[in-house]
C-alpha positions as CSV (number, residue, x, y, z in Angstrom):
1,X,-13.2,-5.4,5.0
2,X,-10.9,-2.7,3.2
3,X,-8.2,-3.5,4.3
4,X,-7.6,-6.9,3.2
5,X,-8.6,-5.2,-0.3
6,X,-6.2,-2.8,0.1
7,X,-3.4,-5.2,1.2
8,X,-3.9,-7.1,-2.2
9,X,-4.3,-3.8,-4.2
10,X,-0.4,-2.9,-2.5
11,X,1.1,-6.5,-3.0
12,X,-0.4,-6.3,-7.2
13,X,0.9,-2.8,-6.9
14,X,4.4,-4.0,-5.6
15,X,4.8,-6.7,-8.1
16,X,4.2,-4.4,-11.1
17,X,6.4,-2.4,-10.1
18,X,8.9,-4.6,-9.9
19,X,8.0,-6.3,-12.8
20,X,8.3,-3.3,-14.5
21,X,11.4,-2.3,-13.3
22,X,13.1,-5.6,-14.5
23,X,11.7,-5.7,-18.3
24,X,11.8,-1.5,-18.7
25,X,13.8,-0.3,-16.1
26,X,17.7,-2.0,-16.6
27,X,18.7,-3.4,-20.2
28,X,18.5,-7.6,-19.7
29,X,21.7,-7.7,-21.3
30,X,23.6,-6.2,-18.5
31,X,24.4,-7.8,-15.0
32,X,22.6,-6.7,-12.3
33,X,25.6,-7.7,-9.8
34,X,28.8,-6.9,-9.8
35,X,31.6,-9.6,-8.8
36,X,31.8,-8.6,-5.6
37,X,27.9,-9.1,-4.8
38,X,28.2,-12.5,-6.7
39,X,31.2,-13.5,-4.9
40,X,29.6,-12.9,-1.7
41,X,26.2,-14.2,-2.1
42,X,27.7,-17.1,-3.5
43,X,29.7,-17.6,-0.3
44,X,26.6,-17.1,2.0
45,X,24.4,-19.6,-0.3
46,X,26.9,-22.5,1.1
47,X,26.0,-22.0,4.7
48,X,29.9,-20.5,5.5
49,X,30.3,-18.5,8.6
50,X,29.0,-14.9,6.9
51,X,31.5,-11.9,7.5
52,X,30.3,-8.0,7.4
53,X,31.0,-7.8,3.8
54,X,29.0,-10.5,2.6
55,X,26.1,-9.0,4.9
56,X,27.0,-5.8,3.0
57,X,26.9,-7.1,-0.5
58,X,23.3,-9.0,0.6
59,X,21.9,-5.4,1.3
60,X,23.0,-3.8,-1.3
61,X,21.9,-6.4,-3.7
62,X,18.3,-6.1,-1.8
63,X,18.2,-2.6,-2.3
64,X,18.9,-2.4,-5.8
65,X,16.0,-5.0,-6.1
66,X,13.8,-2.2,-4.7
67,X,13.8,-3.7,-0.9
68,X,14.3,-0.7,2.0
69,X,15.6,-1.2,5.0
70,X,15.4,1.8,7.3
71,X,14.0,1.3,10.2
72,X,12.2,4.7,10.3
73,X,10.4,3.4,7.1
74,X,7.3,2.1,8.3
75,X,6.6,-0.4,5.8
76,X,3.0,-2.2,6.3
77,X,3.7,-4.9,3.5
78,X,7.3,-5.9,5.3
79,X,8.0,-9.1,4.7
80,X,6.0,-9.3,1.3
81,X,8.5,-6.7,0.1
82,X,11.6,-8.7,1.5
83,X,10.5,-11.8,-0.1
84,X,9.6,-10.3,-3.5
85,X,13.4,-8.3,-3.6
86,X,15.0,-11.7,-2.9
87,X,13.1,-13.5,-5.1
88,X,14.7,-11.0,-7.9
89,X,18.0,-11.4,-6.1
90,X,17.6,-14.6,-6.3
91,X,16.7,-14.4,-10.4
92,X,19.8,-12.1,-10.8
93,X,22.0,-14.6,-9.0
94,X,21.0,-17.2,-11.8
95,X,21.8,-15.3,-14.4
96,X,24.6,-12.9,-13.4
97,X,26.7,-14.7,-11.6
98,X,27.0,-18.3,-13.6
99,X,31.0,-18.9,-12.8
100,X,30.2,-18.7,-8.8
């Protein structure tokens, strides 16, 4: 029985965190992408064939969103910490990257 209380403790954990990170962290005022990122994930939201760089600009949106990818970090809360940085991603995407 802990450890469902303990999942649920990590996930509240997780979303203050990143909660945090998006109203103390980084000024609201300031993009979160740059072009590039917006450029590519714009591409990739309409179903084109993806190329390296857009996979690239993907990741690197997910990691500044607090997602890691390593595969020697043994994350217990993978995909709940996949879903939550793209969710953000997602959120920057709406307001960052308006012209695309």
């Amino acid at each position: 029985m802990e450890t469902p209380t303990r999942y649920c403790s990590a996930l509240a954990a997780l979303a203050f965190l990143l909660t945090g990170y998006a109203a103390a962290g980084v000024p609201q005022s300031e993009p979160h992408l740059s072009p590039t990122e917006c450029r590519d994930l714009a591409a990739l939201k309409s179903n084109a064939p993806p190329t390296k760089s857009q996979h690239r600009s993907e990741l690197s949106a997910l990691r500044k969103a607090g997602y890691n990818p390593s595969p020697w970090h043994n994350d217990p809360h993978y995909p709940a910490n996949l879903h939550a940085a793209q969710r953000l991603v997602d959120q920057w995407f709406e307001t960052d990257c308006k012209p695309y």
